[in-house]
N, C-alpha and C positions, 0 to 999 in steps of 0.2 A: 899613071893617070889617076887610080882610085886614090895614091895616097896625097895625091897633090888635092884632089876635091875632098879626102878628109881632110887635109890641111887647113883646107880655104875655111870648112866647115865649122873647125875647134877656133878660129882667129872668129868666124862671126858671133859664134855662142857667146868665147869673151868679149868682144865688143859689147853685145847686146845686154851679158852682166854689167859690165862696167856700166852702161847707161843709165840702167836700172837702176844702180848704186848712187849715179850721182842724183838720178830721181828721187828716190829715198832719203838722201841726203839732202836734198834741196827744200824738200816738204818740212822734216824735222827743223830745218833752220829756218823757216815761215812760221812756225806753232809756238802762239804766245800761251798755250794752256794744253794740256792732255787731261781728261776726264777716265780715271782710272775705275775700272770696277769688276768683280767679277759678275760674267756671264747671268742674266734675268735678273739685274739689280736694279733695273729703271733706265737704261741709258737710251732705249728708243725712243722711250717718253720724253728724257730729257733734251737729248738731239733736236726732235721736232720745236719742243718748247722752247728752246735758246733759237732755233733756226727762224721761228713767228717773230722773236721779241727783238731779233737783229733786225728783220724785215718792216716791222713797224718803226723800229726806231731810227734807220734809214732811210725812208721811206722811199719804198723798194714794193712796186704795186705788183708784184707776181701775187696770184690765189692762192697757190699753192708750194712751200717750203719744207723741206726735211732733213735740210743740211748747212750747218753754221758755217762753212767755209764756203759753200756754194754762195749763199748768200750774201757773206760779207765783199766775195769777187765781184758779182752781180751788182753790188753798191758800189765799184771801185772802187773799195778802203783795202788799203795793207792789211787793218786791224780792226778786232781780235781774233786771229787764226786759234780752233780749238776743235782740236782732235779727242777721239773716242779711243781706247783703246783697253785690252782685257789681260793686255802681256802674255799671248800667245798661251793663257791657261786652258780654253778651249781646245790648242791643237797638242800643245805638248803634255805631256802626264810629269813630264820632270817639276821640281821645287822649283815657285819663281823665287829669284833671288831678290828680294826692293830694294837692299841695302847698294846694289851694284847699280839695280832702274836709274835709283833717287839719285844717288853720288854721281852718276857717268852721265846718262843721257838723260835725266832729268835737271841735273844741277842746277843751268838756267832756264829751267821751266817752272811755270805754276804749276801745281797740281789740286784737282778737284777728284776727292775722294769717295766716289760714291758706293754707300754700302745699304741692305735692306735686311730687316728679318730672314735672321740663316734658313729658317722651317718653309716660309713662302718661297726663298731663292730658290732651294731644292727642288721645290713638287711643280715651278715653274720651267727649270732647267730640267728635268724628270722628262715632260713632255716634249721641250725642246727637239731631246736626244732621240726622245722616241717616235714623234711625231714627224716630226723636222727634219732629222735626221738618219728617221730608219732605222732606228737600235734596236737593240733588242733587253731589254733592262724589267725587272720586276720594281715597284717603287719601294717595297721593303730592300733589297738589295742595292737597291742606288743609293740612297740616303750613307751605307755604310760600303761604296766602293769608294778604292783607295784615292782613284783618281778624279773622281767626280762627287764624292761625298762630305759629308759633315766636314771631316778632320781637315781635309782638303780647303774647302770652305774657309772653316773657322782661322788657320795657319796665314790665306791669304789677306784677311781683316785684320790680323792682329798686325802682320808686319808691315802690310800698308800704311798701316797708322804710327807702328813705331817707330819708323824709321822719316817720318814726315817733316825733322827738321833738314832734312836732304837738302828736299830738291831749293828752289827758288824763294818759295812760297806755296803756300797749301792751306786748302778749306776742307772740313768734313763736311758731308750733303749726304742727308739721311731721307729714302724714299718716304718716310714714314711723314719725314717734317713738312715734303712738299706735296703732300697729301692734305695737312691738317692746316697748313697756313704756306698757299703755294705763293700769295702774294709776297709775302717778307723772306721766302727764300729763294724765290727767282729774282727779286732785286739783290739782293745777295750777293748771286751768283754773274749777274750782269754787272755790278763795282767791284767784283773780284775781278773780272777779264780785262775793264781797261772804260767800260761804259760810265759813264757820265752826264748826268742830268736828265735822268732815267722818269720820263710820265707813268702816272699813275694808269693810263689808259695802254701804253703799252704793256705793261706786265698781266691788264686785265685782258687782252686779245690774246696773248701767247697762249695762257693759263686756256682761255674758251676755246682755242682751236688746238691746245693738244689735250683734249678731253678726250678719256679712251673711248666713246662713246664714235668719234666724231673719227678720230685715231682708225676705228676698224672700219666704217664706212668708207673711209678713205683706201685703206688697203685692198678694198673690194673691187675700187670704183677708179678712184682717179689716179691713185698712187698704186693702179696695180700693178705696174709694170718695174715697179719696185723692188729689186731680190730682197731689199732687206726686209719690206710690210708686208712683202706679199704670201699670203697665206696658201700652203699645201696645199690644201682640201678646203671648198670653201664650205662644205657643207658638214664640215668636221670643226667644231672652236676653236677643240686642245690644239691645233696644229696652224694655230692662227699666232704671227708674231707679237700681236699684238691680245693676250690671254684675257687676261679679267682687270690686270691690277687693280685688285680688291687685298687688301690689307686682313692679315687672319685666315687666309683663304685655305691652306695646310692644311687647319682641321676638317673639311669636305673631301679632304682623300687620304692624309695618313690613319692610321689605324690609333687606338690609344697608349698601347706600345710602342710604336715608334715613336708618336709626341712626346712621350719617356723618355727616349731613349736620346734622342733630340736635345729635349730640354736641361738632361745630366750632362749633355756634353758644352752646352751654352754657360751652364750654370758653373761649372768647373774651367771649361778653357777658355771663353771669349773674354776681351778685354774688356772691364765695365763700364769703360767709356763710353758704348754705343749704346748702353742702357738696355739692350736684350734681356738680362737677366730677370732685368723687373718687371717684363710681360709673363713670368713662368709663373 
């Protein structure tokens, strides 16, 4: 009798894999874009931002949006399905491989590459782990763990990039640039997906309402119910998903050696494509 009920048992598990799989499989074959980045690169920012300027541009009267695929279901369009994703660098310590992402499950995918200042991703993902996640990490020793640090870091930028004739098609999207001139890189970013005839009034409402300003209110308030906004402690910043994104912000917590230490490893290994080197 027990081995007939584990039998029944191990036939449901696979069932329920298999399900799972075709779930998984059925989403990737909806995704006209995956938004690559590593971890505290801007993608919650970006998320909200493409999820407003889908909503305006469908005109889809929800107040409140945080998700580009919820949105664009919500308008009943097919399209543009675009997914977030980090390539499991958050969960695994192993090398991501892009050269296999881009070629196999990227091939007919766009990709939007999103990369930020190595020194702010750190001391933003520092907290993360710590905050967020309960670590236990010194920020002099983080910056230089194998799995979470610099090298780590710098390794996933360079081959993201290199290997960018892979997938479909691909954009580079620098938090820096949609900071300094958010209008001309969220229309950008909205004629890369598939959008067309893009108003100037939508890009200025996404731009206003994922202001981090407006961003952290939200996570308090209305989007608290949110795992992804919702912040630890609400009486704690650092541990707020939504930090400062203030640009330069590194120098108020690393040390002047590690900015050092930092900066020889940007100035020697990162690609000088993304212009990093010429902030040292």
């Amino acid at each position: 009798m027990i081995n007939r009920l584990k039998a029944v048992a191990v036939r449901n598990l696979e069932k329920m894999s298999f399900t799972q799989e075709l779930i998984q499989r059925y989403k990737h074959y909806r995704v006209d874009c995956y938004v690559v980045s590593y971890p505290k690169s801007g993608r919650t920012w970006l998320r909200v931002m493409l999820a407003k300027a889908l909503a305006v541009h469908f005109n889809i009267s929800y107040e409140l949006v945080s998700d580009p695929i919820a949105t664009v279901h919500a308008a009943g369009k097919r399209h543009p399905w675009i997914r977030f994703t980090h390539l499991n660098v958050s969960i695994s310590k192993e090398h991501i491989d892009f050269q296999k992402w881009y070629a196999t499950k990227f091939r007919n995918k766009k990709v939007i590459f999103l990369v930020r200042d190595p020194r702010d991703v750190l001391v933003s993902y520092f907290f993360h782990r710590t905050r967020r996640n309960n670590e236990e990490h010194s920020l002099e020793n983080f910056i230089k763990h194998p799995a979470w640090g610099i090298d780590r870091l710098i390794s996933f930028m360079n081959d993201g990039y290199t290997y960018r004739h892979l997938p479909k098609d691909f954009l580079l999207i620098q938090y820096e640039d949609l900071h300094h001139d958010g209008k001309t890189e969220l229309k950008h970013i909205l004629e890369f997906v598939g959008i067309e005839n893009i108003l100037d009034n939508t890009v200025e409402q996404a731009l206003e309402y994922a202001q981090f300003d407006n961003m952290r209110k939200m996570s308090m308030s209305t989007l608290s119910d949110n795992k992804r906004l919702k912040p630890i402690t609400s009486d704690d910043p650092e541990s707020f998903k939504v930090r400062k994104g203030k640009i330069g912000g590194f120098t108020e917590y690393l040390s002047s050696s590690d900015i050092a230490y930092l900066n020889d490893k940007i100035r020697h290994d990162l690609l000088p494509v993304f212009g990093y080197k010429n902030l040292i």
